[in-house]
BAFI-3210 file (N, C-alpha, C; in Angstrom, 3 decimals, decimal comma, padded with zeros to 6 digits):
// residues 122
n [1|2|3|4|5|6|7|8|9|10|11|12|13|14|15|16|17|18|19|20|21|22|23|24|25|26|27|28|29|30|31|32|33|34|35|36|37|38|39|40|41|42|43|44|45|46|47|48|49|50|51|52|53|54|55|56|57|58|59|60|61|62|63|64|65|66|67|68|69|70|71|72|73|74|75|76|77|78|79|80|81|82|83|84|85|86|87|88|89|90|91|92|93|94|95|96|97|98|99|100|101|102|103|104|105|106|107|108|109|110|111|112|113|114|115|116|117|118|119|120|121|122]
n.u [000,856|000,673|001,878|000,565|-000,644|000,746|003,759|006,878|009,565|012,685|015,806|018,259|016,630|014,232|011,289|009,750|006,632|004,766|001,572|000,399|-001,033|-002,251|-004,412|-004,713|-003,737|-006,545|-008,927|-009,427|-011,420|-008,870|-006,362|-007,099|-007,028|-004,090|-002,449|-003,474|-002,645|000,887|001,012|000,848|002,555|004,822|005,140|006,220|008,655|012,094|014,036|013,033|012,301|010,883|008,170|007,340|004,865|003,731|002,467|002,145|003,373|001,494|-000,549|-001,154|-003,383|-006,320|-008,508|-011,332|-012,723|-014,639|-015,579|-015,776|-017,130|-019,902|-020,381|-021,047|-023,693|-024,540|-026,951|-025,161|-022,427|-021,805|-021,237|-019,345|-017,067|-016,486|-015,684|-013,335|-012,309|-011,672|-010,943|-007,733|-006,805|-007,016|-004,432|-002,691|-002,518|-001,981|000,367|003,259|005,663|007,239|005,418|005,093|003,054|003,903|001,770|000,946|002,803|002,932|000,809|000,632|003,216|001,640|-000,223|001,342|002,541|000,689|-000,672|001,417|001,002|-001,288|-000,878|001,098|000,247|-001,520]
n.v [-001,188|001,965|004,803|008,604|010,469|009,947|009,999|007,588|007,534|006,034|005,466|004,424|002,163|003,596|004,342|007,318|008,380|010,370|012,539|013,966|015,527|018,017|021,263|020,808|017,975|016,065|013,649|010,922|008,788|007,583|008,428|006,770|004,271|004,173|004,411|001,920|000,859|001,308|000,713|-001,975|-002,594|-001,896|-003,510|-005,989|-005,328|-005,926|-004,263|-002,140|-000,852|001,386|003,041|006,422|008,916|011,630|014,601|017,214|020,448|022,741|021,653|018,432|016,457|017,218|015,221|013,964|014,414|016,376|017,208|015,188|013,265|014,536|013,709|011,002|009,301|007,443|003,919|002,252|003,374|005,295|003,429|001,838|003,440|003,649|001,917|001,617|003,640|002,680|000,336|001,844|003,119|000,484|-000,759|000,948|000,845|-002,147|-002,436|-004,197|-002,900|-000,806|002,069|005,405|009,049|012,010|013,916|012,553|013,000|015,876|016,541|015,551|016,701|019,233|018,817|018,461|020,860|022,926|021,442|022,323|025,483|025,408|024,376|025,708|028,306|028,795]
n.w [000,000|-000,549|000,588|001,474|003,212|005,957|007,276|007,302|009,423|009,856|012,049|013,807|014,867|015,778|014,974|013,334|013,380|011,446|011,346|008,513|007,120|005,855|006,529|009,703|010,230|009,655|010,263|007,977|005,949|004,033|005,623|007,973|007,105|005,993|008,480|009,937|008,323|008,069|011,283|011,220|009,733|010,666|013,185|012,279|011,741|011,922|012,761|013,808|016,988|018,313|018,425|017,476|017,857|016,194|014,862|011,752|011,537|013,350|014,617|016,400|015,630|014,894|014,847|013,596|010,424|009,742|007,240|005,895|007,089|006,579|004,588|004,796|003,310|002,515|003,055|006,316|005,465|007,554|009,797|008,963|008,582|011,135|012,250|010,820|011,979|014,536|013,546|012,953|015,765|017,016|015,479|016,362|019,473|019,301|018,384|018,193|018,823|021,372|021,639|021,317|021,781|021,628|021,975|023,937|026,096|026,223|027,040|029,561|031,017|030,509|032,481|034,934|035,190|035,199|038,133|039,893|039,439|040,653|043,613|044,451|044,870|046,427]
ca.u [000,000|001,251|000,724|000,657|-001,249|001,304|005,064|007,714|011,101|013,293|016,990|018,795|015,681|013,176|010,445|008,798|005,310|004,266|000,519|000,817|-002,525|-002,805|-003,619|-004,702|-003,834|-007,583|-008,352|-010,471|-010,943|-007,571|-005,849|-007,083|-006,602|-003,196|-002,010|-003,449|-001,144|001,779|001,334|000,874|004,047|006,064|005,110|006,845|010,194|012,452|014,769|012,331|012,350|010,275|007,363|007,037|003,507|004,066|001,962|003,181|002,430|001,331|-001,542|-000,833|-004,545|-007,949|-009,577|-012,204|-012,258|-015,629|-016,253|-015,383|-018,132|-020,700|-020,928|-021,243|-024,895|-025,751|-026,639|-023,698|-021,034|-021,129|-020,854|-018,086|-016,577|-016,490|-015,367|-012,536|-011,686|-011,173|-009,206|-006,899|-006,310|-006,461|-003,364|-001,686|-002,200|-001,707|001,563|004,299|006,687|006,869|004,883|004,473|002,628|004,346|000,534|000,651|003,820|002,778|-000,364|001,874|003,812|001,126|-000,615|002,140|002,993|-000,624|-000,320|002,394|000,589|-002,619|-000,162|002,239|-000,561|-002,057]
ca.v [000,000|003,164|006,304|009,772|010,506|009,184|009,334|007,193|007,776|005,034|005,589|004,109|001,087|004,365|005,032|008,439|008,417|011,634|012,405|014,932|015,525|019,937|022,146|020,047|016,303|015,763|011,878|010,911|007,083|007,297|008,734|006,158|003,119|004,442|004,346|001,188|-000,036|001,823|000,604|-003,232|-003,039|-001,298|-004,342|-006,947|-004,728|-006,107|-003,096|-001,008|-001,252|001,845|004,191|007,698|009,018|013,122|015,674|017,674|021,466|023,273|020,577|016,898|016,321|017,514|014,648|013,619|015,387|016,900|017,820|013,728|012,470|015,018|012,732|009,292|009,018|005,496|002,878|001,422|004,017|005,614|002,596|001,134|004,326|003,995|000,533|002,114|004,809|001,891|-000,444|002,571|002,991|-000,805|-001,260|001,214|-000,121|-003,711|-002,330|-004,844|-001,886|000,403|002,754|006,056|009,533|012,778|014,759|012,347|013,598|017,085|016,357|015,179|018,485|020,246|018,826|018,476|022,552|023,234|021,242|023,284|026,500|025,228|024,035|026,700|029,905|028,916]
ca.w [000,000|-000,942|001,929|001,488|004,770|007,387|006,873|008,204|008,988|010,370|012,417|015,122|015,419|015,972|013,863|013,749|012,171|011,006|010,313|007,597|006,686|006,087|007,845|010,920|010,456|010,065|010,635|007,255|005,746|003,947|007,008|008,876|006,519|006,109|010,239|010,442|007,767|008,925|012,713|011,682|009,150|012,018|014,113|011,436|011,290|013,009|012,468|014,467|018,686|019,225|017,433|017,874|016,623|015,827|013,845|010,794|011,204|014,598|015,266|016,677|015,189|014,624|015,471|012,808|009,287|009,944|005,891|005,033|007,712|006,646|002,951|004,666|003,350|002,126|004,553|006,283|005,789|008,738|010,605|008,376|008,841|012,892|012,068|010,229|013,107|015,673|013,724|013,097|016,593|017,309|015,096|016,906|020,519|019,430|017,825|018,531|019,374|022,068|020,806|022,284|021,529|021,923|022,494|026,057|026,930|025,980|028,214|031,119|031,195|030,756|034,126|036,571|035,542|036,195|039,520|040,521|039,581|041,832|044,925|045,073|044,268|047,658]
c.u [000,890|000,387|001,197|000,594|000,358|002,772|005,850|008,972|011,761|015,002|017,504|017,625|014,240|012,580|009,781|008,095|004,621|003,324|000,911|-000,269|-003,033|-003,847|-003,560|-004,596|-005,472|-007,797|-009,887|-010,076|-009,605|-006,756|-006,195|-006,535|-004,528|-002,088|-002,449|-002,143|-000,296|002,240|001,511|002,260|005,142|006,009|005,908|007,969|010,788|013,570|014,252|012,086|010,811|009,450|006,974|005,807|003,547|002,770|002,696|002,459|002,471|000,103|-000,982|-001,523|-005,440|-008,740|-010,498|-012,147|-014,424|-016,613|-016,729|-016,938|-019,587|-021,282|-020,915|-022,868|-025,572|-025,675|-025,046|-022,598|-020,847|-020,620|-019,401|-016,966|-015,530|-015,352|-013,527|-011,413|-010,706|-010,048|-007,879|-006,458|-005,967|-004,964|-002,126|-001,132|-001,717|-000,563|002,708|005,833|006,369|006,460|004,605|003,780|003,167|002,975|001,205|002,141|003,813|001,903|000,092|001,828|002,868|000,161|-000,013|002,332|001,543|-000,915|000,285|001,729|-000,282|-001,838|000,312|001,135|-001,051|-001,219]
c.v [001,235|004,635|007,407|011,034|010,519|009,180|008,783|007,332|006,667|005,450|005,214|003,139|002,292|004,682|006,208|008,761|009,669|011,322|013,463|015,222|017,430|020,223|021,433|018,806|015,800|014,170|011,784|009,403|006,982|007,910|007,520|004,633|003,357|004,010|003,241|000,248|-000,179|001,220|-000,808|-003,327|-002,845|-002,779|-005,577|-006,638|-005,575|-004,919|-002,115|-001,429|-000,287|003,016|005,382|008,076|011,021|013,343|016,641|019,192|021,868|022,121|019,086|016,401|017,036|017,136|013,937|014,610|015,228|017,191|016,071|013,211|013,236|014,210|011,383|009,454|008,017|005,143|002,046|002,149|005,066|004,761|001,827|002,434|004,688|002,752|000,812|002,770|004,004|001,079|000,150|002,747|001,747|-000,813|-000,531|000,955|-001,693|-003,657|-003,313|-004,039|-001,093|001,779|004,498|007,987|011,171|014,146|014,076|012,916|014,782|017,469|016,322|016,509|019,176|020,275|018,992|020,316|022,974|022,828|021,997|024,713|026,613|025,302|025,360|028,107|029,952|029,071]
c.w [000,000|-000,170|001,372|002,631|006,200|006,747|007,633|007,908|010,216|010,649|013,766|015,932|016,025|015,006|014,212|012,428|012,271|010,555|009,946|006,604|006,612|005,972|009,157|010,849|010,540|009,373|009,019|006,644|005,079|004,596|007,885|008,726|006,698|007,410|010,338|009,925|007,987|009,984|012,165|010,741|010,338|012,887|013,584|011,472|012,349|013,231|013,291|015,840|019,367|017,871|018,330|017,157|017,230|014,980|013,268|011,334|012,919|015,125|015,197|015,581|015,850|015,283|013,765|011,335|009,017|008,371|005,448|005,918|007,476|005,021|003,286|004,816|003,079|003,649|004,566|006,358|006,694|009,802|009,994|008,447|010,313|012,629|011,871|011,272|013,892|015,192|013,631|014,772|017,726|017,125|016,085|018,606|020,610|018,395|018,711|019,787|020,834|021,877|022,183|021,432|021,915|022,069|023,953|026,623|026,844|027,341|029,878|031,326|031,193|032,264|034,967|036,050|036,263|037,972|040,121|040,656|040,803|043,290|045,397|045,311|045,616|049,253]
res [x|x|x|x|x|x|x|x|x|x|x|x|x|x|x|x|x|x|x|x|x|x|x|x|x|x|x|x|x|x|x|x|x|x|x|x|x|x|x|x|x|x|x|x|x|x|x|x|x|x|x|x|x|x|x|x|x|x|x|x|x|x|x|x|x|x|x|x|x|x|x|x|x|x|x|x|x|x|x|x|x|x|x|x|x|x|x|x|x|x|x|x|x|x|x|x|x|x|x|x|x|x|x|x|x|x|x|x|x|x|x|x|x|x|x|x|x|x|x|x|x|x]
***
């Protein structure tokens, strides 16, 4: 399969998977097909120990691509759609690798500073 969506770059047994989806990485069925592919090849490498999952641009992600889900009108494709969403983020929890997400470590930092603000302010 051939991506456009999702790039990977491979060095030193680390992969870092770029969504690259402009302006906001927004998550749409070939975005999602894409990452699942991505995560289950990464899991076959043996060349690869650990996945990094990045966004291209000032946004991690979006989230949903809000224009793409407003044309699932037959029967069925919104649900094959959902279907779609999950096994994309299946593949990437049931990634072989140590897989990790540089939003949750954004997230982190951004609670324990807040903690600190709350603790110390009082």
């Amino acid at each position: 399969m051939e991506v456009a969506l999702i790039k990977v770059a491979v060095a030193d047994a680390i992969a870092v998977v770029t969504m690259d989806n402009p302006p906001v990485n927004a998550q749409n069925a070939q975005f999602n097909a894409e990452m699942a592919y991505v995560f289950d090849t990464l899991s076959d490498r043996k060349d690869v120990r650990v996945a990094v999952l990045t966004g291209a641009g000032k946004v991690f992600s979006a989230g949903a691509d809000m224009k793409g889900r407003a044309r699932l009108n037959a029967a069925g494709e919104s649900w094959q759609h959902k279907r779609r969403v999950r096994e994309s983020f299946h593949a990437i929890r049931e990634c072989a690798l140590l897989t990790t997400a540089l939003l949750l470590l954004f997230i982190v930092l951004l609670n324990v500073r807040k903690a600190r603000e709350v603790a110390f302010s009082e």
